[in-house]
N, CA, C and O atoms as CSV, one atom per row, in Angstrom:
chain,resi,resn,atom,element,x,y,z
A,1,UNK,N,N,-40.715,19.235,-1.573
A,1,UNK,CA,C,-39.498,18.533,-1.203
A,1,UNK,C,C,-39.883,17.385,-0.275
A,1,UNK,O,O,-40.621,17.388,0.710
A,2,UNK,N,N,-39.131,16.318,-0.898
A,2,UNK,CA,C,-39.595,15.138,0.277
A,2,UNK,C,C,-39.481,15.206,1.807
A,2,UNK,O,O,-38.917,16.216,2.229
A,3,UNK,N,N,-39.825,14.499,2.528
A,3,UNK,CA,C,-39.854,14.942,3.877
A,3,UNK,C,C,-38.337,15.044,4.317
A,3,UNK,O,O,-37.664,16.063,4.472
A,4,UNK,N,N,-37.779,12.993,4.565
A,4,UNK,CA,C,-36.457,13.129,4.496
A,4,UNK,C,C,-35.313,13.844,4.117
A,4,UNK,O,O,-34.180,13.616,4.540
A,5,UNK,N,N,-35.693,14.898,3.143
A,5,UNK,CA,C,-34.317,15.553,2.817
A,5,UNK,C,C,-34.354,16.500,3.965
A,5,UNK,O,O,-33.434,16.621,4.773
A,6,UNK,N,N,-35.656,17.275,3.991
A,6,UNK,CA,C,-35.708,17.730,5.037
A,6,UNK,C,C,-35.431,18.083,6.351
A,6,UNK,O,O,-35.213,19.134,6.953
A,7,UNK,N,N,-35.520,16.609,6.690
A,7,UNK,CA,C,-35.081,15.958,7.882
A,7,UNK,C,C,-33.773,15.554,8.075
A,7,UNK,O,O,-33.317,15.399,9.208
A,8,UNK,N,N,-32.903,15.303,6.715
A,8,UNK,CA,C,-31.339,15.094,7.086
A,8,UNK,C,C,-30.952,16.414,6.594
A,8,UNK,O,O,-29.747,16.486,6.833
A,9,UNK,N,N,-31.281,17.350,6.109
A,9,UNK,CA,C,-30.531,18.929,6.443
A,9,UNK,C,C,-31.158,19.279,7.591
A,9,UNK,O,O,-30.726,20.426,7.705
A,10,UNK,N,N,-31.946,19.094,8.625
A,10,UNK,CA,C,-31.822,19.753,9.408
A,10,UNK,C,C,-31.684,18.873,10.779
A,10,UNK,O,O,-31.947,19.187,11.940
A,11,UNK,N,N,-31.264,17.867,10.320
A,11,UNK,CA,C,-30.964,16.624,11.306
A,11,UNK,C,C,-29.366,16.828,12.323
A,11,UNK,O,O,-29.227,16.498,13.501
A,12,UNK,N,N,-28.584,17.303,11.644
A,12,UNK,CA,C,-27.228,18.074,12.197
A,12,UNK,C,C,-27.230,19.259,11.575
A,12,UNK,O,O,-27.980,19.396,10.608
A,13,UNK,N,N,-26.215,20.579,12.095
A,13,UNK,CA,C,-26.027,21.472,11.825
A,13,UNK,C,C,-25.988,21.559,10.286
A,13,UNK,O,O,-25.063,22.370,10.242
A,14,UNK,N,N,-26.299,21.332,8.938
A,14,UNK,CA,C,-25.803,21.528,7.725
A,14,UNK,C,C,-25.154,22.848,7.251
A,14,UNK,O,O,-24.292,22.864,6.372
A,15,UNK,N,N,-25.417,23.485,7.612
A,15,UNK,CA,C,-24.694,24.751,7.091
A,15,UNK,C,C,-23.466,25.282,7.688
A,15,UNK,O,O,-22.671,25.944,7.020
A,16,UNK,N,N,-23.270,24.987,9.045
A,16,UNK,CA,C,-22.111,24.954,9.371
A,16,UNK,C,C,-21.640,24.186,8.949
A,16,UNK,O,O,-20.681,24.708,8.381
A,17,UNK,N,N,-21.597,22.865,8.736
A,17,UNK,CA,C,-20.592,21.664,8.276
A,17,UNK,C,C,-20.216,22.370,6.653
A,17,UNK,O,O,-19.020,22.494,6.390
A,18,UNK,N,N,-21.115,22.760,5.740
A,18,UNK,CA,C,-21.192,23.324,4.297
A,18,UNK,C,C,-20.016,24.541,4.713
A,18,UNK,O,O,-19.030,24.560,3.977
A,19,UNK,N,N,-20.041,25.179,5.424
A,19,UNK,CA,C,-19.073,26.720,5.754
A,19,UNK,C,C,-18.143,26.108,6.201
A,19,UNK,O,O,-17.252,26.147,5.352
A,20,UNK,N,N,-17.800,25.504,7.136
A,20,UNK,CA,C,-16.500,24.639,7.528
A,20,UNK,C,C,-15.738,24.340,5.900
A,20,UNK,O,O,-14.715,24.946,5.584
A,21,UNK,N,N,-16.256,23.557,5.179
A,21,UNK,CA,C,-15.792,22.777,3.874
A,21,UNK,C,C,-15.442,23.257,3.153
A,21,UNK,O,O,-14.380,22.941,2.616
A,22,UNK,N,N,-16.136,24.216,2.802
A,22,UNK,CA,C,-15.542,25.536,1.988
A,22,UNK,C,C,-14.665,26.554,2.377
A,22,UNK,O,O,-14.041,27.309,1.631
A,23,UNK,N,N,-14.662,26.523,3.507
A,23,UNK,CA,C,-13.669,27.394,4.369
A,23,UNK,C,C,-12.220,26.709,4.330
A,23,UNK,O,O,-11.324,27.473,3.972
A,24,UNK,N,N,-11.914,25.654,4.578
A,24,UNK,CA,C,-10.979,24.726,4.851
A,24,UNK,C,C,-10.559,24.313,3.454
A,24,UNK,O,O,-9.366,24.387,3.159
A,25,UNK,N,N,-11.467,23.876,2.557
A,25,UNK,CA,C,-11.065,23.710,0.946
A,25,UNK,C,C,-10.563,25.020,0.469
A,25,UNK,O,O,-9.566,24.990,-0.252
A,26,UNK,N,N,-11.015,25.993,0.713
A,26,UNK,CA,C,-10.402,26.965,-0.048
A,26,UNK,C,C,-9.209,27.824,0.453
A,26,UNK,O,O,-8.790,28.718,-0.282
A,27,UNK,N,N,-8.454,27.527,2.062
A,27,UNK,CA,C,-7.644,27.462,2.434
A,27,UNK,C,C,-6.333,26.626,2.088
A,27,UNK,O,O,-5.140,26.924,2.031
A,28,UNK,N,N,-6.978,25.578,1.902
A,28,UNK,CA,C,-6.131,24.425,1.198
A,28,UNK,C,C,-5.827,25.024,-0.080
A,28,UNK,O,O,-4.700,25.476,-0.285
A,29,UNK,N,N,-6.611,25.062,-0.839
A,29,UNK,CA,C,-6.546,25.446,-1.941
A,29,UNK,C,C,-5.437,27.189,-2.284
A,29,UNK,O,O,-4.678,27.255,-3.251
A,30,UNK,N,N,-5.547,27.930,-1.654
A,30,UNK,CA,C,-4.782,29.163,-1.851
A,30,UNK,C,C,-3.260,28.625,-0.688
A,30,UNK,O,O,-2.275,29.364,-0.701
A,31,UNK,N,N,-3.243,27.486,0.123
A,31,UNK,CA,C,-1.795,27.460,0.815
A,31,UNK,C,C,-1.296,26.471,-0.295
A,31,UNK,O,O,-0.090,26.277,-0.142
A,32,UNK,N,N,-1.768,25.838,-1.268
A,32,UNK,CA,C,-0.920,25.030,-2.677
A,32,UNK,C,C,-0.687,25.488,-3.395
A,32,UNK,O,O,0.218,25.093,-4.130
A,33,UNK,N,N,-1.608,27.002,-3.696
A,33,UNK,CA,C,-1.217,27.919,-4.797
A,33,UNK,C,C,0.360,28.575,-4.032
A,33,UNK,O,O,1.547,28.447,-4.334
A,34,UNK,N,N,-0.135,29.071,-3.282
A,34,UNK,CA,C,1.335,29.716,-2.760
A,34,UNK,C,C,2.748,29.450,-2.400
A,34,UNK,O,O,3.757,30.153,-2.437
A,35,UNK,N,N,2.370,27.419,-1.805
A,35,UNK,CA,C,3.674,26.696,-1.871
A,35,UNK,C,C,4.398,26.921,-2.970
A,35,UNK,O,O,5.342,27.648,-3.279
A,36,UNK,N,N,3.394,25.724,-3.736
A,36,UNK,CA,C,3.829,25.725,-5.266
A,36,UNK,C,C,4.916,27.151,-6.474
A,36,UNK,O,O,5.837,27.134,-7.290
A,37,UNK,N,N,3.979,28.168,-5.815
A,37,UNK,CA,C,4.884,28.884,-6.627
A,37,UNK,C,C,6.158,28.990,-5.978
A,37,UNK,O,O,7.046,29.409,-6.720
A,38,UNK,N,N,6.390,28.811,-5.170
A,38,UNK,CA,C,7.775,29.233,-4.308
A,38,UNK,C,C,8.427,28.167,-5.169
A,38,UNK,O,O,9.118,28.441,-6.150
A,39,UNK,N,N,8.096,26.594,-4.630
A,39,UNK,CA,C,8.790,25.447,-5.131
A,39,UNK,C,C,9.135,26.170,-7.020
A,39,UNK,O,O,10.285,26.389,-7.402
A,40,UNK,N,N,8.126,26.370,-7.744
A,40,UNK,CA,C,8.609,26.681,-9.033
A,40,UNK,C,C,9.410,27.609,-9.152
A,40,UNK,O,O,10.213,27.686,-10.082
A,41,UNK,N,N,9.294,28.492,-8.170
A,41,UNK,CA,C,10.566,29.505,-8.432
A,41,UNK,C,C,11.924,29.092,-8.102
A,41,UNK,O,O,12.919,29.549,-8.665
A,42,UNK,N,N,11.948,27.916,-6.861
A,42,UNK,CA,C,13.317,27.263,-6.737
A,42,UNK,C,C,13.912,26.667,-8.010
A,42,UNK,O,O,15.033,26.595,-8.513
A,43,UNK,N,N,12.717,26.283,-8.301
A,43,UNK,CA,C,13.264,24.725,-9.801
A,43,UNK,C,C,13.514,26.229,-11.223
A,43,UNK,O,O,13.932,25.821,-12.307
A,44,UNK,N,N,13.348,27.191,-11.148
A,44,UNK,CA,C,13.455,27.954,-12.263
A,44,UNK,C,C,14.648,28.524,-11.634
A,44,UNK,O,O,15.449,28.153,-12.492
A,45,UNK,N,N,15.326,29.112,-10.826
A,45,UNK,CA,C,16.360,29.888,-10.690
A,45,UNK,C,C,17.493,28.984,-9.865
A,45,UNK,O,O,18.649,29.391,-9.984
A,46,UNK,N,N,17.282,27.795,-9.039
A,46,UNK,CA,C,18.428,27.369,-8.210
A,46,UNK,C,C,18.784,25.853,-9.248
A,46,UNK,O,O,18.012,25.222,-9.970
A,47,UNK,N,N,20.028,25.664,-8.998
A,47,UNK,CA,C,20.772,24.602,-9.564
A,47,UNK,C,C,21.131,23.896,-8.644
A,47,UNK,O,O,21.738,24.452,-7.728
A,48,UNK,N,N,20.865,22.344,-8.562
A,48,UNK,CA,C,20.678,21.430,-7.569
A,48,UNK,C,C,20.896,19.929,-8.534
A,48,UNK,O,O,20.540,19.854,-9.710
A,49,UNK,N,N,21.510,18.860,-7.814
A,49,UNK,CA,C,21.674,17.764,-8.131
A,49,UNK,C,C,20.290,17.225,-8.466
A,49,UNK,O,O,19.552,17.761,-7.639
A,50,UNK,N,N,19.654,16.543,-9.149
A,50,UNK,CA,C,18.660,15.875,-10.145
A,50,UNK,C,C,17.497,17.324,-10.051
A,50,UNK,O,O,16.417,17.117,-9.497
A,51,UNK,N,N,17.712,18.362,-10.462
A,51,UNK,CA,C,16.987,18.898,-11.012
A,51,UNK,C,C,16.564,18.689,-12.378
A,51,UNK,O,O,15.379,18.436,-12.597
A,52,UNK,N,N,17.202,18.748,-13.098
A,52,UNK,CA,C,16.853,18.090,-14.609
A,52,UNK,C,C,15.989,16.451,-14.328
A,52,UNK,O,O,15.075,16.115,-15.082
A,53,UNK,N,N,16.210,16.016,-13.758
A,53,UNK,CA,C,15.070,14.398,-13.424
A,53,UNK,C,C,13.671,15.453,-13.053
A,53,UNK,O,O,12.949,15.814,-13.982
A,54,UNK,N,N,13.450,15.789,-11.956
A,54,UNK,CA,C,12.187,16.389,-11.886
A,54,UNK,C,C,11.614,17.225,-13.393
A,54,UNK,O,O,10.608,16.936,-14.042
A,55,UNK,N,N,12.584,18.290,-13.665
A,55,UNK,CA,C,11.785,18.884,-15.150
A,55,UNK,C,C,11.477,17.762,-16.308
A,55,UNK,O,O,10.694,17.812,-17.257
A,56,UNK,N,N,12.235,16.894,-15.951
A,56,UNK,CA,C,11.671,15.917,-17.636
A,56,UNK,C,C,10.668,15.117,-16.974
A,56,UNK,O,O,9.925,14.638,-17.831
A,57,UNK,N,N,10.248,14.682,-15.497
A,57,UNK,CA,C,9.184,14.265,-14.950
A,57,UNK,C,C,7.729,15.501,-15.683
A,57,UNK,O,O,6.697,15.329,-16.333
A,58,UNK,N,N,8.388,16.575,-15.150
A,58,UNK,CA,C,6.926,17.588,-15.839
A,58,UNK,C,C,6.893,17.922,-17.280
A,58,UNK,O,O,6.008,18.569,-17.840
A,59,UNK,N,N,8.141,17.322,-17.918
A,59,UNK,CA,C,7.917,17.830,-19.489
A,59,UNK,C,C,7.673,16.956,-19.925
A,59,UNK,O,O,8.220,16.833,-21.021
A,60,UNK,N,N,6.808,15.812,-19.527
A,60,UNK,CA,C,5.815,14.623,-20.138
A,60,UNK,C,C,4.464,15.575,-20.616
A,60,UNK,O,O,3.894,15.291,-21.670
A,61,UNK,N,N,4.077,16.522,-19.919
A,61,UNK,CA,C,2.577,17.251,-20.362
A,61,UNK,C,C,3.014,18.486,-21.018
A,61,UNK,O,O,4.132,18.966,-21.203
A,62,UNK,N,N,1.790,18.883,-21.330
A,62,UNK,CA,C,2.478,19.387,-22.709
A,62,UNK,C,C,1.126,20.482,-22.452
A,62,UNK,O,O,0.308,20.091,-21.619
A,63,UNK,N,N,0.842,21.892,-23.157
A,63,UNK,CA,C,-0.541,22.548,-23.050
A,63,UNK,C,C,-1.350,22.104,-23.390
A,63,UNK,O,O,-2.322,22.253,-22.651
A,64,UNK,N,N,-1.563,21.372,-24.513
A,64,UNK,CA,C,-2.503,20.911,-24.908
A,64,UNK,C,C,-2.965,18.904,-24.715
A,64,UNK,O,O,-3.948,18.222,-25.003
A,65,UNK,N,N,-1.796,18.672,-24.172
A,65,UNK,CA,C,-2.199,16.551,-24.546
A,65,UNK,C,C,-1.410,16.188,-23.175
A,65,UNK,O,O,-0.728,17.092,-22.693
A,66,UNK,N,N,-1.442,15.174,-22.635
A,66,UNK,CA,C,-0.372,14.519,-21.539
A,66,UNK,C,C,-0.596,13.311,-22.157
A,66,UNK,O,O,-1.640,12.782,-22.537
A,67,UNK,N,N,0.791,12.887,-22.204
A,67,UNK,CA,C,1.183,11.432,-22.634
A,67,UNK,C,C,1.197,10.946,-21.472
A,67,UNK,O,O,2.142,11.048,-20.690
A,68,UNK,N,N,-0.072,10.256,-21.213
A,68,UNK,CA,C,-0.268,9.420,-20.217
A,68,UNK,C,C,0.785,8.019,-20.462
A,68,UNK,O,O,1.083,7.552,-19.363
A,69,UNK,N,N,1.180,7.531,-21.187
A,69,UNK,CA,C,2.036,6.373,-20.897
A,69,UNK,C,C,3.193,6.769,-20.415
A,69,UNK,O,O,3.672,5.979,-19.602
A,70,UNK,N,N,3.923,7.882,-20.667
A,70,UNK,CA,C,5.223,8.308,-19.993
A,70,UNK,C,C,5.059,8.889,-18.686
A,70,UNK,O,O,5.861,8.729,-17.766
A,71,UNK,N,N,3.821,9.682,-18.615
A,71,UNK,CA,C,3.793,10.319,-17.194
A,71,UNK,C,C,3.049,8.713,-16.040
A,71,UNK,O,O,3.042,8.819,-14.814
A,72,UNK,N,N,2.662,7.763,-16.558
A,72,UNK,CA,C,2.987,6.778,-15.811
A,72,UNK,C,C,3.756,5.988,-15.564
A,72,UNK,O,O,3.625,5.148,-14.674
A,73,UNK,N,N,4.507,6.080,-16.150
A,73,UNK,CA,C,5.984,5.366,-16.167
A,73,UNK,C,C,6.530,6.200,-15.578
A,73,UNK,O,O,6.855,5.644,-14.529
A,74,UNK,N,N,6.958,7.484,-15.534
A,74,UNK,CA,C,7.633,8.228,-14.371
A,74,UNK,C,C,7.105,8.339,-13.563
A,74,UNK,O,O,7.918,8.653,-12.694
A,75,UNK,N,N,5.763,8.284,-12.983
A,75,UNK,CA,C,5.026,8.356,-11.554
A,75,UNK,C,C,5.603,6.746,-10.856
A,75,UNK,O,O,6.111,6.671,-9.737
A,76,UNK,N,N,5.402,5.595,-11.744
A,76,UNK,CA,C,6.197,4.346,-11.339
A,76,UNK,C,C,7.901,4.655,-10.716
A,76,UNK,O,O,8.252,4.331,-9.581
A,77,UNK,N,N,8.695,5.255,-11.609
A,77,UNK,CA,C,9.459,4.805,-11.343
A,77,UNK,C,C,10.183,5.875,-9.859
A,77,UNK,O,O,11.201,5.754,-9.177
A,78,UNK,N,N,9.196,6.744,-9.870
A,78,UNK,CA,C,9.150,7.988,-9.092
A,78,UNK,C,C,8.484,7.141,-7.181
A,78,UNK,O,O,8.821,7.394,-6.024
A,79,UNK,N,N,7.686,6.352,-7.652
A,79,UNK,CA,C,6.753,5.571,-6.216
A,79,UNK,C,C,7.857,4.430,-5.810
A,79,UNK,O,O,7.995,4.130,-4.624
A,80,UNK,N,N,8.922,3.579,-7.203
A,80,UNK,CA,C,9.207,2.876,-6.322
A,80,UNK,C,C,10.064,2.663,-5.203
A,80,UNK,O,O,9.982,1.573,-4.637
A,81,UNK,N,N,10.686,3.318,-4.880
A,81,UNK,CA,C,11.697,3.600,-3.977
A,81,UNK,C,C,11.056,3.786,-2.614
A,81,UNK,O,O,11.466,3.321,-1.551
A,82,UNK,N,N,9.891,4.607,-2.831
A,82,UNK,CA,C,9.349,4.606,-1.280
A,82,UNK,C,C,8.474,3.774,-1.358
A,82,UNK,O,O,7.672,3.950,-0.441
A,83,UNK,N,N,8.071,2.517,-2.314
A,83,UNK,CA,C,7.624,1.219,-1.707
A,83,UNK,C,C,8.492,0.376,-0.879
A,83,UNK,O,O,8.317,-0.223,0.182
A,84,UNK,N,N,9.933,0.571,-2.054
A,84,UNK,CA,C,11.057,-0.503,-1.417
A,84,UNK,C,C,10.985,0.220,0.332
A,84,UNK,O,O,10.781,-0.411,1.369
A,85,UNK,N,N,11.164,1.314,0.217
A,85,UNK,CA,C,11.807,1.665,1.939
A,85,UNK,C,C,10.750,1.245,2.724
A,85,UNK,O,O,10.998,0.627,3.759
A,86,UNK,N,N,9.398,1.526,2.338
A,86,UNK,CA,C,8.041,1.001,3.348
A,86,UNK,C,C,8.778,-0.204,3.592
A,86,UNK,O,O,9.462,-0.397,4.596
A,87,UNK,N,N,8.629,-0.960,2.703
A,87,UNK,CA,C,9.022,-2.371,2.639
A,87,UNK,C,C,10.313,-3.416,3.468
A,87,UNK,O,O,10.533,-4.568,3.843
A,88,UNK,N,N,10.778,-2.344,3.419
A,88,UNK,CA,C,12.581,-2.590,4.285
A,88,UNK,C,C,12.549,-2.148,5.635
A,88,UNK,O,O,13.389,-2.510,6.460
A,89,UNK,N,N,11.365,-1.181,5.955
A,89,UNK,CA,C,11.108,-0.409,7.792
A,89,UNK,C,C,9.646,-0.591,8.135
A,89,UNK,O,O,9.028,-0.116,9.087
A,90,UNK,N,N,9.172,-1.472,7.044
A,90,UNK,CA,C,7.775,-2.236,7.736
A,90,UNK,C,C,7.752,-2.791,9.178
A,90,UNK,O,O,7.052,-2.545,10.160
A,91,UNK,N,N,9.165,-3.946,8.846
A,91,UNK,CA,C,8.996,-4.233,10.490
A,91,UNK,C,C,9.491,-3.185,11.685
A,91,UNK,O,O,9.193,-3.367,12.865
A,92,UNK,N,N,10.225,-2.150,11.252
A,92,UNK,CA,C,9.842,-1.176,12.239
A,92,UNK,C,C,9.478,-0.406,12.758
A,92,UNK,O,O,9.863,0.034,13.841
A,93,UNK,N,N,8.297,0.081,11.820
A,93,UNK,CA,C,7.097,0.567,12.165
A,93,UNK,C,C,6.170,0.043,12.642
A,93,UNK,O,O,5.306,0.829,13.030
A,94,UNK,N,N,5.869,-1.522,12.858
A,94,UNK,CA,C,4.919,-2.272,13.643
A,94,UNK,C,C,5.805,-2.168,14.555
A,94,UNK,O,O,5.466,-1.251,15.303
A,95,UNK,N,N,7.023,-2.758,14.971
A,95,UNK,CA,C,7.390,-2.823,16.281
A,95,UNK,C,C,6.849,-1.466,16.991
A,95,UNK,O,O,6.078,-1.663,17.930
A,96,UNK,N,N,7.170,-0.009,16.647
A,96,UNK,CA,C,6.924,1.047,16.961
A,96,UNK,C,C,5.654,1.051,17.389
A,96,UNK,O,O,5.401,1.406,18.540
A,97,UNK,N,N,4.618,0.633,16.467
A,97,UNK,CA,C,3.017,0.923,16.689
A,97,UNK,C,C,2.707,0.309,18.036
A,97,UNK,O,O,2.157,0.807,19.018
A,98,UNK,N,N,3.453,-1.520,17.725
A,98,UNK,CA,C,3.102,-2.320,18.982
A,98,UNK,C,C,3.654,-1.677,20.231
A,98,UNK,O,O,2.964,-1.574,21.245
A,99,UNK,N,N,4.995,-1.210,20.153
A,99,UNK,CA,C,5.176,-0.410,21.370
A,99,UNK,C,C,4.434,0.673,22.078
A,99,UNK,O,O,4.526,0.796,23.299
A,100,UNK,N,N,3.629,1.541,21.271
A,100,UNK,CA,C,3.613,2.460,22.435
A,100,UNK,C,C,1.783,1.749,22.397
A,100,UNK,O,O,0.899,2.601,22.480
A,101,UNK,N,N,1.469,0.687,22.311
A,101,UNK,CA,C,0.526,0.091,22.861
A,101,UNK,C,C,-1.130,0.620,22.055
A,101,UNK,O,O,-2.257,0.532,22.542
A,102,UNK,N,N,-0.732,1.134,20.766
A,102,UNK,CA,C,-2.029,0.887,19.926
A,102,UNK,C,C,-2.504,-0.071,19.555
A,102,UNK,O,O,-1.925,-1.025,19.034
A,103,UNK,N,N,-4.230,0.119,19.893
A,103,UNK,CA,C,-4.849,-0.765,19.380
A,103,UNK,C,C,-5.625,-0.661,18.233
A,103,UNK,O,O,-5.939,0.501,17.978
A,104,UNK,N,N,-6.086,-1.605,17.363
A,104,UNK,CA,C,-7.076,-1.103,16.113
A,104,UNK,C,C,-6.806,-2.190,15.274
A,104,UNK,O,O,-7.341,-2.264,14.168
């Protein structure tokens, strides 16, 4: 093994940083499994104003194919609204930033 590799695994802790990552990814990973099903169990049993908009958002994919031209066209038309609002409270979110005196 070359020297350098050597030397950058044992240059900082590597194996802790490796156990951290996997620890934290796979935390992540089982608290989305568990949201998620809750959220699907809402959208399968509760009746709510644009519920039907979200299911035809997910009944673009299919088991076997995703029609990528429709499921981008609903991810569009799904983003633009919270561009427009960025867009409309831009300036008051800089005022905000400038206020409490960040720099960067």
């Amino acid at each position: 093994m070359p020297e350098n590799f050597v030397r950058a695994l044992t240059y900082k802790p590597f194996g802790i940083c490796f156990r951290n990552t996997i620890l934290v990814a796979g935390l992540n990973v089982i608290a989305v499994v568990f949201t998620s099903s809750f959220c699907a169990y809402g959208f399968a049993r509760m009746r709510f104003p644009g519920r039907d908009f979200w299911f035809g958002i997910a009944s673009f994919r299919s088991q076997t194919d995703i029609s990528w031209d429709l499921q981008l066209a609903a991810s569009t038309a799904v983003t633009l609204p919270v561009i427009a609002l960025f867009f409309l409270a831009q300036r008051y979110f800089i005022q905000a930033v400038v206020m409490t005196g960040l720099k960067g």
